[in-house]
C-alpha positions as CSV (number, residue, x, y, z in Angstrom):
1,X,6.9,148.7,-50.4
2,X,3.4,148.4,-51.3
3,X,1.6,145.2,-50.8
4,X,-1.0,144.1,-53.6
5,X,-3.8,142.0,-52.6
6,X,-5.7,139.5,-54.8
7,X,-8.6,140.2,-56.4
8,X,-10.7,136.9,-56.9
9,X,-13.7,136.5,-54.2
10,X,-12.3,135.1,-50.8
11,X,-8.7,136.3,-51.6
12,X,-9.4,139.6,-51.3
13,X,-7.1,140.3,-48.0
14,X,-4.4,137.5,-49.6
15,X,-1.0,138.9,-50.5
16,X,0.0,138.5,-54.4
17,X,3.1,136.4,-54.8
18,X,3.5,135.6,-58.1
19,X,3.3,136.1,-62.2
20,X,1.7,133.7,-64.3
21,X,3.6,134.2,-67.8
22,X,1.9,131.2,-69.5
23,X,0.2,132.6,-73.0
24,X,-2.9,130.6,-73.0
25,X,-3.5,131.0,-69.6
26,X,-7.2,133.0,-69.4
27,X,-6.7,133.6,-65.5
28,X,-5.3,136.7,-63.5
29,X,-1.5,137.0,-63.9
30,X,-1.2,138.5,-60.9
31,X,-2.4,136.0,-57.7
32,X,-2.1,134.9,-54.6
33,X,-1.1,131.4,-53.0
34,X,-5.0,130.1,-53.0
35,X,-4.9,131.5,-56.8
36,X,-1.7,129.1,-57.7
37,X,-3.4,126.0,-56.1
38,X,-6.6,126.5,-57.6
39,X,-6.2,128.4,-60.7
40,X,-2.7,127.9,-61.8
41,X,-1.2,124.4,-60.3
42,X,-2.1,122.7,-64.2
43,X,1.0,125.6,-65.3
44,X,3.4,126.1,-61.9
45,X,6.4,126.3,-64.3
46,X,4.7,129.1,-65.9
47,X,4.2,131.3,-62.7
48,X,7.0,133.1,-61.7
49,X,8.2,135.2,-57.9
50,X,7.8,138.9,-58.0
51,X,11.5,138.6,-56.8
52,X,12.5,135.8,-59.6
53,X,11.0,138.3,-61.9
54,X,13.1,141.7,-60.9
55,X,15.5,139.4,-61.5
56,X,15.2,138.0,-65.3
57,X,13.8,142.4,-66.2
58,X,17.2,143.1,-64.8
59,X,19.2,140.1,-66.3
60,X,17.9,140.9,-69.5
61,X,18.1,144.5,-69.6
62,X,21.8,143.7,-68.6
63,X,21.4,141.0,-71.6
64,X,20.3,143.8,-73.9
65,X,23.2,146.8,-72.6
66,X,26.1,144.5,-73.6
67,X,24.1,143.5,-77.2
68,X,23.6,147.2,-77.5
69,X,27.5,147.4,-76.6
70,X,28.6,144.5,-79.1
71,X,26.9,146.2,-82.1
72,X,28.3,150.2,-81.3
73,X,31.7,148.4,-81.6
74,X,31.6,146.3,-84.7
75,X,29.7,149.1,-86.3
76,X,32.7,151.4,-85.7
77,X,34.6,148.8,-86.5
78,X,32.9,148.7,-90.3
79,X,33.2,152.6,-89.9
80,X,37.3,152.4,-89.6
81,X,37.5,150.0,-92.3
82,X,35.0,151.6,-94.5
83,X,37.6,154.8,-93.9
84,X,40.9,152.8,-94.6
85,X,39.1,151.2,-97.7
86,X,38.5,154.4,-99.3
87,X,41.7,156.0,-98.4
88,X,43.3,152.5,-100.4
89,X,41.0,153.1,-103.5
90,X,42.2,156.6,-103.9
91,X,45.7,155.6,-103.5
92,X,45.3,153.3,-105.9
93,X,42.9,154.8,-108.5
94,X,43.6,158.8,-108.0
95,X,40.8,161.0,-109.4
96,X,42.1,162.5,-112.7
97,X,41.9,166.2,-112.8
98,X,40.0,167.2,-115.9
């Protein structure tokens, strides 16, 4: 795995750690551990693992699959009785033959 290094002057060599997800925040959202203390420590609860964050992509794409899921089934659920409906109103109004 590729290791990504900071960018800010004197952090050059230092390993990036974490996100910053805060949406004011004006600073790199990639950094390193100097980069939280100095530039980040106002918004820690903001700034999130790389590992945390695999994490929440992969818990929400799960999040999103079983949504995706949920509506396929009630919409061919609406489908069925959509069909049964039909089949009722033509049973019970038939089509006159002119």
């Amino acid at each position: 795995m590729e290791i990504f290094t900071c960018k800010y002057e004197n952090n050059e060599n230092e390993a990036i750690i974490e996100f910053c997800v805060n949406q004011t925040c004006q600073k790199s959202s990639q950094y390193c551990y100097k980069c939280l203390m100095t530039m980040h420590s106002d918004h820690h609860d903001d700034c999130i693992r790389f590992k945390n964050l695999t994490d929440l992509i992969n818990e929400y794409i799960s999040f999103q699959g079983q949504i995706i899921q949920q509506s396929n089934e009630i919409s061919i659920k609406q489908a069925i009785r959509f069909i049964q409906r039909s089949k009722e109103w033509k049973t019970i109004f038939p089509l006159q033959k002119i």
